[in-house]
C-alpha positions, 0 to 999 in steps of 0.5 A: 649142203648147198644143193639142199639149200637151193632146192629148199630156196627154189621150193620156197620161191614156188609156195610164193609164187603159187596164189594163195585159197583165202579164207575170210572169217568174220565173226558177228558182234565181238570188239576186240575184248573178246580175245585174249590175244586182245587182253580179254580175261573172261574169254579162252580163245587159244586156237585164234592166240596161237593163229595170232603168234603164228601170223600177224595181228593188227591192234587197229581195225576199225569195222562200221558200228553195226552189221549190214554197213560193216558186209556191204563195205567188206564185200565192195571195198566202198565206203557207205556213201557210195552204194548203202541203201537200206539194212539188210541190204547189198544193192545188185548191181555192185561188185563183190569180192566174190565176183572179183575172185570168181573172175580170177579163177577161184572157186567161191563159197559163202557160207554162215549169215546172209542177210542181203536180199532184203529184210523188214524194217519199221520205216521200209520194206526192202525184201528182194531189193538185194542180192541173192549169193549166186548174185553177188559171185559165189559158186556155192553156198550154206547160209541163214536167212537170204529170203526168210525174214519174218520166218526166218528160223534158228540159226543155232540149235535146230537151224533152219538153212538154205544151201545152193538156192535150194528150198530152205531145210531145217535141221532138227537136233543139230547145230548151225554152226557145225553145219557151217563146218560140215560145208566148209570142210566139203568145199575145201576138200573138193576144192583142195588142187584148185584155187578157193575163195571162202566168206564165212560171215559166221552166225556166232556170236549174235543173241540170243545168248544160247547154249552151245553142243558145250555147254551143259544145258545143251545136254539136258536139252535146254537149248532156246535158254537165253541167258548173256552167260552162254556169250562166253560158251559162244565166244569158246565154241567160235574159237574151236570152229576157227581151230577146226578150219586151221586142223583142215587146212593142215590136214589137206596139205594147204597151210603154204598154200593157203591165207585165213584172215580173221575179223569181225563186224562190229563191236559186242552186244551192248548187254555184254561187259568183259574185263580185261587183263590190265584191268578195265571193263568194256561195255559192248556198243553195238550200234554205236561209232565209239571205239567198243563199237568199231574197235575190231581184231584182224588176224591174218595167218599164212605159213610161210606167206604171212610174216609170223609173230608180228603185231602191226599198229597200222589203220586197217578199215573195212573198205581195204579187205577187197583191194588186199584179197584181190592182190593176194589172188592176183585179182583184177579190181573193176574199173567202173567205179570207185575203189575206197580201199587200200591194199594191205598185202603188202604188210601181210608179206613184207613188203613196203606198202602204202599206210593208211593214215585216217579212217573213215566213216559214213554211217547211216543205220537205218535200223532201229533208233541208231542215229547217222553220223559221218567221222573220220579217225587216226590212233588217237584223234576223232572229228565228227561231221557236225564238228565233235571233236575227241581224244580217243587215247584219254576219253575211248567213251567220248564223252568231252568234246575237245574245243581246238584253238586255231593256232594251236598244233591239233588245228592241223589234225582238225583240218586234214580230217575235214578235207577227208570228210569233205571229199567223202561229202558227196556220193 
């Protein structure tokens, strides 16, 4: 019994040992209501609940309120300030989790949505100011929309995509993200005795609200039928793609040797209420920085690696996903710049780790009417640069500013958020 124990033991030590491939799935626009992990009760979502029961889940993570900010800031672990320029936009000279992955060793993919080398807006032409993903340090790639802005195509029913650099190829009678599946499932099979990093930034489940290969109407092809019904069967089929990732996973041998950590980049579509198990209804605030506009779900899964069953209270933003990759690839971080984020690794494996105590927030859109702001945030407690203040656990809409006395107890609170927002004044 004791020689099976040890070898048990020293097999268990080798998994720890050996670096991990990692897998960031980040959903595009869904807040936290969208899972039922999360206490949503329109959606079934039972492939992430069980990855969830199977891994840890954390109730506080906190996106930037609309996409490009949120990309920018997940691949470069840099707040805004630092190095956003314009939507649609991942400046060249910046340093990815792609590069730095690359550099340790792994094989990199980046596969679903781009949308960095440039796009069209009202006030500013950026097209081919950003980066390409061979740029941005990826060996491989499948993606919608990297230089095609005004004739971009589908990205779902008949999609038109883009792999290796290759010109770009529609796909007539196919579905975009089965397609995204396809090479995700061709990437970890060639991949399955080396290293690999994979990014799939996901197209689902942006509008158009579109049926999916699941709904009905896709069989009486009616597939372009926008409707906000088909968010739910968008919301479904995300989920079944996240299964089916795990099944590859499984059925390659690699869940000990593999971490997926999921996620999304902002909150929902503003056309889209949930109700919830407990009761309430959440109206989607893309776009916005209040709670339903930031408010993210984080799961991360490892057999064996990643602690099972847990729920972490823990801040969590979007600047901490590079530095925790690069620790669990045993990465090197560059050295040139500014790193905003704190490794979250630690947590994932037990260990004792430093713990955020505020979040973030230098937010300047530049799409649309959406309004820049600067906040920084706990649990519970909000300040706005322009000195809006808010108890985010009684008034998540934030619609009662909170005047704070300078005696009082929440001056201490207002105080340390203010030195936060200072530091962060100046890029």
């Amino acid at each position: 019994m004791r020689t099976i124990l040890s070898v048990l033991l020293l097999f268990g030590l080798t998994v720890q040992a050996e670096r991990p491939n990692i897998i960031l799935i980040m959903v595009d626009d869904m807040g936290i209501e969208g899972l039922s992990s999360y206490g949503s009760a329109d959606y079934q979502t039972p492939r992430l609940d069980q990855m969830a029961k199977e891994g840890m889940r954390y109730t506080q993570c906190f996106s930037q309120p609309v996409c490009t900010p949120s990309r920018v800031q997940i691949m470069t672990g840099r707040y805004n300030n630092r190095n956003y320029v314009n939507f649609g936009v991942l400046p060249p000279k910046e340093i990815t989790f792609g590069h730095v992955m690359k550099d340790a060793g792994y094989k990199t993919a980046v596969v679903g949505k781009w949308q960095l080398y440039g796009h069209d807006t009202a006030n500013y032409k950026a097209g081919g100011t950003g980066s390409l993903p061979q740029q941005a340090g990826f060996d491989e790639s499948l993606l919608w929309q990297i230089k095609e802005r005004k004739n971009k195509g589908e990205r779902f029913a008949d999609p038109l995509l883009v792999r290796n650099g290759e010109p770009a190829e529609s796909h007539k009678g196919k579905y975009g993200p089965d397609l995204f599946m396809g090479f995700i499932d061709e990437f970890m099979t060639k991949n399955r005795k080396d290293p690999f990093f994979l990014y799939f930034p996901m197209a689902l489940v942006h509008n158009p609200f579109v049926p999916t290969p699941d709904s009905e109407e896709w069989e009486t092809g009616d597939r372009y039928g926008k409707n906000n019904k088909h968010f739910k069967d968008m919301v479904e089929y995300m989920d079944k793609i996240v299964g089916q990732i795990q099944d590859k996973v499984n059925g390659l041998d690699l869940a000990q040797k593999t971490v997926i950590i999921f996620t999304s980049d902002n909150g929902t579509n503003k056309a889209i209420t949930t109700k919830m198990k407990d009761g309430r209804t959440i109206v989607g605030m893309k776009g916005e920085t209040t709670l339903a506009g930031t408010h993210v779900p984080l799961i991360v899964w490892g057999p064996g690696r990643i602690k099972e069953g847990k729920v972490k209270k823990n801040l969590i933003d979007f600047s901490d996903f590079l530095p925790t990759i690069a620790e669990l690839g045993e990465a090197t971080l560059p050295d040139d710049r500014a790193i905003d984020g704190i490794s979250f690794a630690p947590q994932l494996l037990g260990n004792s780790s430093k713990i955020r105590k505020w979040v973030y927030c230098d937010y300047a859109p530049r799409w649309g009417k959406l309004k820049p702001s600067r906040h920084v945030q706990n649990t519970r407690w909000k300040l706005y640069g322009d000195g809006r203040f808010y108890d985010l656990q009684n008034d998540p809409l934030e619609t009662n500013s909170i005047k704070v006395e300078e005696d009082s107890d929440l001056q201490v609170i207002v105080t340390r958020f203010e030195e936060v927002l200072e530091r962060f004044g100046k890029k």
